[in-house]
C-alpha positions in Angstrom: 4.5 8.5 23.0 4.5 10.8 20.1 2.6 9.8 17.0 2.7 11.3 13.5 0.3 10.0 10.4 0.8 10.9 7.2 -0.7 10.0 3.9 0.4 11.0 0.5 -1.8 10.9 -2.4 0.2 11.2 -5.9 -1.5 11.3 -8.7 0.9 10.8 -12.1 0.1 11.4 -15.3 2.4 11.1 -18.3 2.5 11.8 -22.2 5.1 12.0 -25.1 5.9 14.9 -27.1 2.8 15.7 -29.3 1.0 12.9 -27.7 3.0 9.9 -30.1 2.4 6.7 -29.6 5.8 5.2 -29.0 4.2 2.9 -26.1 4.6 -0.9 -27.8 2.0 -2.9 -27.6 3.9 -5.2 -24.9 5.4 -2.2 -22.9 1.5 -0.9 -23.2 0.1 -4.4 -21.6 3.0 -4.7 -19.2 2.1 -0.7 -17.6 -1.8 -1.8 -17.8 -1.3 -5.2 -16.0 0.9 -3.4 -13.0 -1.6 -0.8 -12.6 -4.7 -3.3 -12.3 -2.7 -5.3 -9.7 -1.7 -2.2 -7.3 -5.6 -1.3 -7.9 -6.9 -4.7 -6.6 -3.6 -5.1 -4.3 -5.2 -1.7 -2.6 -8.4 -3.1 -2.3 -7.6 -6.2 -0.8 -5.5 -4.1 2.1 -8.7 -2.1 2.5 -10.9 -5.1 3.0 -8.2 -6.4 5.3 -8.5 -3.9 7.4 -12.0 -3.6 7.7 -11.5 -6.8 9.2 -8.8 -6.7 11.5 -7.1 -3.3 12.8 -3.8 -2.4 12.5 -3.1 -2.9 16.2 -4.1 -6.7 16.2 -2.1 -7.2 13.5 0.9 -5.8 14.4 0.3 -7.0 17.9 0.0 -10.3 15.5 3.3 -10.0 14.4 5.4 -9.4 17.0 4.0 -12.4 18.6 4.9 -14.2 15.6 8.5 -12.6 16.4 8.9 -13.0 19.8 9.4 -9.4 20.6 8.5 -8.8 23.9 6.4 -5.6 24.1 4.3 -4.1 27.0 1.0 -2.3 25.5 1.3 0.6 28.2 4.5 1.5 25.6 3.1 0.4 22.0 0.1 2.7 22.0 -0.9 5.7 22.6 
């Protein structure tokens, strides 16, 4: 069975005109809180997976689901 990875890196970096500041301070804490959570949210799925590989988990979940799957077919 065919298999394609990818991964996409973007890296996104805005300003305003001249460099204003027209960020308020509760729009400013709002964008700073999201980015610290994706951070630590993309750490934890790091760890995670140091831990347990992506085929036990999704061998995991379909389990869960009751899919019946032969592994002959799944992988590779």
């Amino acid at each position: 069975m065919p298999q394609s990875l990818a991964r996409l890196h973007v890296h996104l970096i805005f300003s305003t005109k001249n460099r204003e500041r027209v960020l308020v301070d509760k729009i400013r804490a709002s964008l700073h809180f999201y980015i610290v959570t994706v951070r630590e949210y993309i750490a934890g799925q790091q760890e995670h997976h140091r831990r347990k590989s992506f085929q036990a988990e999704y061998r995991a979940f379909l389990e869960r689901h009751r899919v019946a799957f032969d592994d002959r077919y799944v992988w590779d």
